[in-house]
ZAMARGU-4260 file (C-alpha; in steps of 0.2 Angstrom, whole numbers, plus 5000, padded with zeros to 4 digits):
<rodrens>
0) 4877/5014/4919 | 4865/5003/4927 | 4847/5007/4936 | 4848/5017/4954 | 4846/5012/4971
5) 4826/5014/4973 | 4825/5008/4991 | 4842/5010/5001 | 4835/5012/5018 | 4829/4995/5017
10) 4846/4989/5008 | 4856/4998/5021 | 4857/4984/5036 | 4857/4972/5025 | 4875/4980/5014
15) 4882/4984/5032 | 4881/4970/5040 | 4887/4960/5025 | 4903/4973/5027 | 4915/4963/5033
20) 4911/4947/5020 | 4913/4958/5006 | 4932/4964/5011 | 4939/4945/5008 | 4945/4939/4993
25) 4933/4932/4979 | 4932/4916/4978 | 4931/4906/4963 | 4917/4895/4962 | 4909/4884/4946
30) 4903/4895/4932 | 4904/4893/4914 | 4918/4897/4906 | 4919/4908/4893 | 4925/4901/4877
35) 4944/4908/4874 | 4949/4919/4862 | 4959/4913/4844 | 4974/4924/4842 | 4964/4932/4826
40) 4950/4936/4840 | 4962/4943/4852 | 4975/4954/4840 | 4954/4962/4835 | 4950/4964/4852
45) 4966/4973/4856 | 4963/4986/4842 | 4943/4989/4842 | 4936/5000/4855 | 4946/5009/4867
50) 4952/5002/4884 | 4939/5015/4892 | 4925/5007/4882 | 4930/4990/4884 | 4931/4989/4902
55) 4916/5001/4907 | 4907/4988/4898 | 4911/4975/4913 | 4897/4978/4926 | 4904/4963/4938
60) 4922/4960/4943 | 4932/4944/4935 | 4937/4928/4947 | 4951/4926/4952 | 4965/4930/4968
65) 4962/4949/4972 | 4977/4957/4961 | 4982/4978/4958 | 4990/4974/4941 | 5000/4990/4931
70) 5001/5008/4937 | 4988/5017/4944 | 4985/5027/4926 | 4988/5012/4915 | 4982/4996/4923
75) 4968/4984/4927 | 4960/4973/4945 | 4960/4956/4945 | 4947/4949/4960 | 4939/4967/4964
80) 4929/4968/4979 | 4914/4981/4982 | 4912/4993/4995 | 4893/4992/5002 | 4886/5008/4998
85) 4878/5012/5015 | 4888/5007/5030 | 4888/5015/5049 | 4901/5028/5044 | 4899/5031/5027
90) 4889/5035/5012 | 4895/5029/4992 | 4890/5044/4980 | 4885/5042/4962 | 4883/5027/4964
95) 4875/5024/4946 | 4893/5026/4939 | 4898/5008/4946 | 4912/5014/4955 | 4914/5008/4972
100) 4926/4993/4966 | 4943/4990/4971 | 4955/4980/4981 | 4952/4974/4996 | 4965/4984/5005
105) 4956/4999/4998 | 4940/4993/5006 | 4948/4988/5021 | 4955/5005/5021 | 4940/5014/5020
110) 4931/5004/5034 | 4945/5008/5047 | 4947/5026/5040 | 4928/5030/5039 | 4927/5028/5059
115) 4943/5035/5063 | 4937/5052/5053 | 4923/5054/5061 | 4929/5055/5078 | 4944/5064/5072
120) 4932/5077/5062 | 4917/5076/5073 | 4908/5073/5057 | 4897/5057/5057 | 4906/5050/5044
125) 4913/5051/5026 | 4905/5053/5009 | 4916/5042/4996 | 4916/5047/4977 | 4924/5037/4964
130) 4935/5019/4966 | 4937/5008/4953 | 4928/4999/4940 | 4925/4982/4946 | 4939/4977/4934
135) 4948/4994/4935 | 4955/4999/4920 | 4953/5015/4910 | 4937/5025/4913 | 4926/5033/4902
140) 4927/5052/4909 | 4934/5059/4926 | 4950/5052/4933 | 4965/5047/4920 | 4970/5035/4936
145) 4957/5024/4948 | 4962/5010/4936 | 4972/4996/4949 | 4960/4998/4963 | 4969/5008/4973
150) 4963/5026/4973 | 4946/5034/4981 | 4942/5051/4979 | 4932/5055/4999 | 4922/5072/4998
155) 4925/5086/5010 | 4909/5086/5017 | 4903/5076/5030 | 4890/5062/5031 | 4873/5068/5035
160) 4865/5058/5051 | 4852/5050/5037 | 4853/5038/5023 | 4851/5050/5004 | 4841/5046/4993
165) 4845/5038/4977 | 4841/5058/4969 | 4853/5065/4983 | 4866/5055/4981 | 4866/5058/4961
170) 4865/5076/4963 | 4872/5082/4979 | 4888/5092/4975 | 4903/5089/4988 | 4910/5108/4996
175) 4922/5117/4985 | 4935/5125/4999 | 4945/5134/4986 | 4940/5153/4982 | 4937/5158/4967
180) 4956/5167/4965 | 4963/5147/4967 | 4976/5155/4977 | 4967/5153/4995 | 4954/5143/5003
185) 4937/5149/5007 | 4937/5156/5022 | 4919/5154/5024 | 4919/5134/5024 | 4938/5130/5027
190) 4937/5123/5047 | 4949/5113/5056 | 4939/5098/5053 | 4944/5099/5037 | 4961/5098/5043
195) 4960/5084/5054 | 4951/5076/5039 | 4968/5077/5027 | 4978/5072/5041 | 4970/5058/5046
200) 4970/5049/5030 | 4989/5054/5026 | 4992/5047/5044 | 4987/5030/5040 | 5004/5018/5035
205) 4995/5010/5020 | 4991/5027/5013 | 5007/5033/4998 | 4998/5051/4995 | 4985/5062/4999
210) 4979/5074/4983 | 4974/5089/4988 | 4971/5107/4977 | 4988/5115/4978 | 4977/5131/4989
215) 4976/5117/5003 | 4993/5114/5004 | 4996/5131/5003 | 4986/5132/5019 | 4989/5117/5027
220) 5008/5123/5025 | 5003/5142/5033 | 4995/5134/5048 | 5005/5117/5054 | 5019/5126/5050
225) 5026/5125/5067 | 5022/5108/5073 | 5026/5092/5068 | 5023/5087/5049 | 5030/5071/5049
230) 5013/5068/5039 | 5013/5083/5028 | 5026/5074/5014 | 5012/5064/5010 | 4998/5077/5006
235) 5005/5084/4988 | 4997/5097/4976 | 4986/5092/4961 | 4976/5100/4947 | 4959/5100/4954
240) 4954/5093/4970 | 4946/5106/4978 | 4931/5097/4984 | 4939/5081/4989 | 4954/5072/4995
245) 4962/5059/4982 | 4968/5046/4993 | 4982/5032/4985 | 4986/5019/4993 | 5004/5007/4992
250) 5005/4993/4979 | 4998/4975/4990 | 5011/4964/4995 | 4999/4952/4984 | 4999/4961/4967
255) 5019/4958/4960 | 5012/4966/4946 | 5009/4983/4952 | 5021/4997/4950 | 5024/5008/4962
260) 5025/5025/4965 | 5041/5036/4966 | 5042/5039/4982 | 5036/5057/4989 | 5052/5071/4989
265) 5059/5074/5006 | 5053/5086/5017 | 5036/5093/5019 | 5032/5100/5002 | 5031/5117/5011
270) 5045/5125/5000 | 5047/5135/4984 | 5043/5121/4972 | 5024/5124/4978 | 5024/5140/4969
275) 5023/5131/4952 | 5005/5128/4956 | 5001/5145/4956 | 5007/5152/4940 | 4993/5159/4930
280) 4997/5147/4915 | 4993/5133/4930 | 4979/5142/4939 | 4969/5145/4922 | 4975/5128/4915
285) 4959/5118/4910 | 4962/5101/4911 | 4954/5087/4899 | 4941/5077/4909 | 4951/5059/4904
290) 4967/5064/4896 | 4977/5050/4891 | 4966/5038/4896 | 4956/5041/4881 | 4969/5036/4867
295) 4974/5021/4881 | 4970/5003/4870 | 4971/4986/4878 | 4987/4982/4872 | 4992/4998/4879
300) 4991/4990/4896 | 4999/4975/4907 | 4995/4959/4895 | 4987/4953/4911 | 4973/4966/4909
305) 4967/4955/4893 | 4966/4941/4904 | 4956/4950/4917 | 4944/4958/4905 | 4939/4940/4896
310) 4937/4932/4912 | 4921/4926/4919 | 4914/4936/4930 | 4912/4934/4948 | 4897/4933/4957
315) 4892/4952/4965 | 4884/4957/4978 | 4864/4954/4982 | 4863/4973/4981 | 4871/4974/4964
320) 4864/4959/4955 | 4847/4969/4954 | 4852/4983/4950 | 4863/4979/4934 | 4850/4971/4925
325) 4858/4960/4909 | 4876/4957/4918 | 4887/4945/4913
</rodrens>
């Protein structure tokens, strides 16, 4: 955790305009190298604190080419870029949590997307939740995946038309569209924006899946049911998700060492296998808040995640630098 954004209007033009800089690939420049590890030193590494721990402890990403390396519930980032956490169509949230890291496909993604929501929505923009770490990896509470750089959680709720306070963006809770029988949407805040919003992201070719609460399939299903859902295959049911869209995106053509995905089932996932999510054993199923990533050790992922996590660190952005005070 690290101290909070005390002024980010005045940070705002500044991280926007430096957009576009961030999105390339870190470069390595001269810094001291840190002294290697003995096999003795590493074999201790591998077994002393959980992965989790080890990699929540890394406030900067490492050097090095930008690389997703693993799967995206057991794996690490090489080279992680940062999303600026004000841009012109989006906000980050929770931003004390250090995640708005990830590839720079994933930031990419979420400069093209950010626009193309808004006018799809007519919201003025997206609110983005949790990325990645900047050197991925396991986390300490929330997500058992986000670890290769390659996920974002986006809120369903649009951007305001002001810059939030450090407060607001700490506490603000994004929309729940569920109803309490998490059998149905709310019919009170479900719109067609939210629609638009799902399909959007699941239109996009670099997109693999679009997590949504099994309730939003259900109703997505109900009302696109008799036009064309080329784009439905991608949106699949998911414990939780009922105030956000997880978005996924395909393994880089850069990262040889990212696994990928099993590709979606055929068809639109309209049919009978979406009733599993609705069983009461399902429906009152509470879910552990990191599940296996909490018994996740380092030699439990990619060996390249060791290298990743001893690397020096690369430089980060002006914005960041103040506000992690005691980096690496």
């Amino acid at each position: 955790m690290y101290i909070r954004v005390v002024v980010l209007t005045a940070l705002s033009a500044a991280l926007t305009c430096g957009a576009a800089a961030k999105n390339a690939t870190p470069v390595a420049v001269p810094l001291p190298q840190s002294k290697p590890l003995n096999d003795s030193e590493k074999e201790k590494q591998r077994n002393s604190k959980p992965a989790m721990v080890l990699f929540s402890e890394k406030k900067l990403p490492s050097l090095g080419s930008a690389m997703a390396i693993g799967y995206y519930p057991r794996g690490c980032l090489q080279g992680g870029v940062e999303l600026p956490i004000t841009g012109p169509t989006w906000q980050v949230m929770r931003v004390s949590r250090n995640r708005n890291w990830g590839h720079p496909e994933l930031v990419k993604f979420l400069e093209r997307f950010a626009p193309l929501a808004a006018e799809a929505t007519g919201w003025r923009g997206i609110l983005v939740g949790d990325m990645a770490q900047p050197r991925g990896g396991p986390l300490p509470f929330g997500h058992k995946s986000h670890q290769i750089g390659l996920d974002v959680d986006i809120w369903f709720m649009p951007m305001p038309d002001r810059v939030l306070s450090q407060e607001e963006r700490e506490d603000i809770s994004a929309s729940n569209l569920v109803a309490a029988d998490g059998k149905h949407v709310n019919g009170k805040i479900w719109s067609p924006a939210d629609i638009a919003f799902i399909r959007t992201a699941a239109e996009q070719p670099e997109v693999e899946r679009v997590l949504v609460n099994a309730a939003i399939k259900k109703e997505l299903c109900r009302i696109e049911g008799k036009s064309d859902k080329s784009w439905m295959s991608k949106v699949r049911p998911w414990y939780g998700h009922a105030d956000h869209i997880h978005v996924r995106l395909k393994c880089p053509t850069d990262s040889p060492n990212c696994r990928a995905q099993p590709a979606v089932p055929a068809g639109d996932g309209c049919d009978k296998s979406l009733d599993y999510w609705f069983a009461d054993w399902i429906l009152h199923l509470k879910i552990p808040e990191v599940g296996s990533a909490r018994g996740l050790m380092l030699k439990d992922l990619p060996p390249a995640c060791a290298t990743v996590l001893n690397a020096p660190a690369s430089p980060g952005s002006a914005a960041t630098d103040a506000l992690l005070p005691g980096h690496e």
